[in-house]
FIKEVEX-904899 format. One record per residue (C-alpha): x, y, z; residue number from 1; residue in three letters. Coordinates in nm, 2 decimals, padded with zeros to 4 digits, always signed. Example, Ala and Ser with C-alpha at 12.3 -4.5 7.8 and 13.67 -1.06 7.14 Angstrom:
% residues 2
+--------+--------+--------+-----+------+
:     xx :     yy :     zz : pos : code :
+--------+--------+--------+-----+------+
: +01.23 : -00.45 : +00.78 :   1 :  ala :
: +01.37 : -00.11 : +00.71 :   2 :  ser :
+--------+--------+--------+-----+------+
END
This chain:
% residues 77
+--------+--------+--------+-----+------+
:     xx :     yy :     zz : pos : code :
+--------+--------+--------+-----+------+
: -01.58 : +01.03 : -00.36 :   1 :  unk :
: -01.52 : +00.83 : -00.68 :   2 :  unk :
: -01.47 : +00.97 : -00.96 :   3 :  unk :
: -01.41 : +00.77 : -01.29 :   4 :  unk :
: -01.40 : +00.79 : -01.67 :   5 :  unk :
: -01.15 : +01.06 : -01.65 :   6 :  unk :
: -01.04 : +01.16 : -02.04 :   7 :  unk :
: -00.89 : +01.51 : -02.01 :   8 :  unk :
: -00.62 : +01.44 : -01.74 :   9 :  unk :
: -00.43 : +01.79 : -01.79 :  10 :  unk :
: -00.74 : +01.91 : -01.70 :  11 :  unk :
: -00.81 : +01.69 : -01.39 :  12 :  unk :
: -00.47 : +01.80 : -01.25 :  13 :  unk :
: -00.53 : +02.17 : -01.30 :  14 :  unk :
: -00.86 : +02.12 : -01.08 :  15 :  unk :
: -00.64 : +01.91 : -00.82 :  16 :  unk :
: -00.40 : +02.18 : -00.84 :  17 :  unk :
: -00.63 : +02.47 : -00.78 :  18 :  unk :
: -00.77 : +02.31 : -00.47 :  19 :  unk :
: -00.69 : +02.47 : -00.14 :  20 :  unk :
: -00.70 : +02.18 : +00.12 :  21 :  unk :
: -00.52 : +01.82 : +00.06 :  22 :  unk :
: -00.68 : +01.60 : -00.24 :  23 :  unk :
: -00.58 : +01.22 : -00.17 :  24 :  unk :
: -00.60 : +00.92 : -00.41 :  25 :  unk :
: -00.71 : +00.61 : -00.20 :  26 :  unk :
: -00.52 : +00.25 : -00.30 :  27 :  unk :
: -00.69 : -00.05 : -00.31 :  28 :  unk :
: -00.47 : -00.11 : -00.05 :  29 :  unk :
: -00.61 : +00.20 : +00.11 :  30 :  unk :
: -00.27 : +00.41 : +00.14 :  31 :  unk :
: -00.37 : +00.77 : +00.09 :  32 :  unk :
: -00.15 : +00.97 : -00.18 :  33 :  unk :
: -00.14 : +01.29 : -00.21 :  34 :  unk :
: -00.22 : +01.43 : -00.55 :  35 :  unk :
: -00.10 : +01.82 : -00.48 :  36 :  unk :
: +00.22 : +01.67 : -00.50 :  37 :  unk :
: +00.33 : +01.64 : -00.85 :  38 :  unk :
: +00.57 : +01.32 : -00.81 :  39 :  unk :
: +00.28 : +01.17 : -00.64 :  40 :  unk :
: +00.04 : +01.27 : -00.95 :  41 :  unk :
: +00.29 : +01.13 : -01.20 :  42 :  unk :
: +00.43 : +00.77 : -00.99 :  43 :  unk :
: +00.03 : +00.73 : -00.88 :  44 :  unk :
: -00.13 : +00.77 : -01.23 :  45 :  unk :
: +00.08 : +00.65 : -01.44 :  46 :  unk :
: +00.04 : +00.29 : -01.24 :  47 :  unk :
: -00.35 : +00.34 : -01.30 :  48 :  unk :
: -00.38 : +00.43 : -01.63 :  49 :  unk :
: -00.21 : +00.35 : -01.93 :  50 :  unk :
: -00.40 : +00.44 : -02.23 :  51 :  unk :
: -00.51 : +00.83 : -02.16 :  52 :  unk :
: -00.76 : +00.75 : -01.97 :  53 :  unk :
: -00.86 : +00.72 : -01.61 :  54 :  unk :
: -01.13 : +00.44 : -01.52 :  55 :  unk :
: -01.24 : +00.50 : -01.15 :  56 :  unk :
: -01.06 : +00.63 : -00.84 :  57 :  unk :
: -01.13 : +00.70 : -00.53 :  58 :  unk :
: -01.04 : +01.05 : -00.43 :  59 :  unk :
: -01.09 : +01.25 : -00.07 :  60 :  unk :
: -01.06 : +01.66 : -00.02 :  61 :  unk :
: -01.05 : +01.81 : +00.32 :  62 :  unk :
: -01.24 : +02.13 : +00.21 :  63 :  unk :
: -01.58 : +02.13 : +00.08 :  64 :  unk :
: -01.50 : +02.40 : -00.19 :  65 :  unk :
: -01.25 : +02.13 : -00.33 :  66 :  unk :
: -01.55 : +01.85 : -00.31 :  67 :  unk :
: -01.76 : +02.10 : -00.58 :  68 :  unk :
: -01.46 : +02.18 : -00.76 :  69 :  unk :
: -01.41 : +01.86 : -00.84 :  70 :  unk :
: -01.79 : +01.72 : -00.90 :  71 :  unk :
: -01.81 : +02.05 : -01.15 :  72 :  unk :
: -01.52 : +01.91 : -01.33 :  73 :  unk :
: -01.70 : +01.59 : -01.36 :  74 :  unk :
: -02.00 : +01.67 : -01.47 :  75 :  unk :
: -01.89 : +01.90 : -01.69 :  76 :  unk :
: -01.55 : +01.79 : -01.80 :  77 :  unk :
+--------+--------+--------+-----+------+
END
């Protein structure tokens, strides 16, 4: 899924965080990083971003719950 226009990151990691199964950033390159893993979430993201905001990314979860976990967070923020 891609997800973009993130604003609130603290509160894109706490839904990352709460997740059960594996959440994976996708490269361009298409390396698959996974973002339970708090030095991934901090080496990954700060390469992305550098102004407090997150464009677009393309993210995978393993468990469906995960999937509407995060399309709740962004549709409602």
């Amino acid at each position: 899924m891609k997800v973009s226009n993130i604003t609130n990151v603290d509160k894109f990691f706490e839904v990352i965080d709460s997740c059960k199964g594996k959440v994976e950033l996708v490269t361009g390159e298409g390396d698959r990083l996974n973002l339970k893993s708090k030095l991934s979430q901090y080496v990954s993201l700060a390469n992305i971003f550098s102004n407090g905001e997150i464009p677009e990314l393309e993210i995978l979860a393993s468990e469906k719950e995960d999937i509407d976990k995060l399309l709740n967070f962004m549709m409602q923020g």
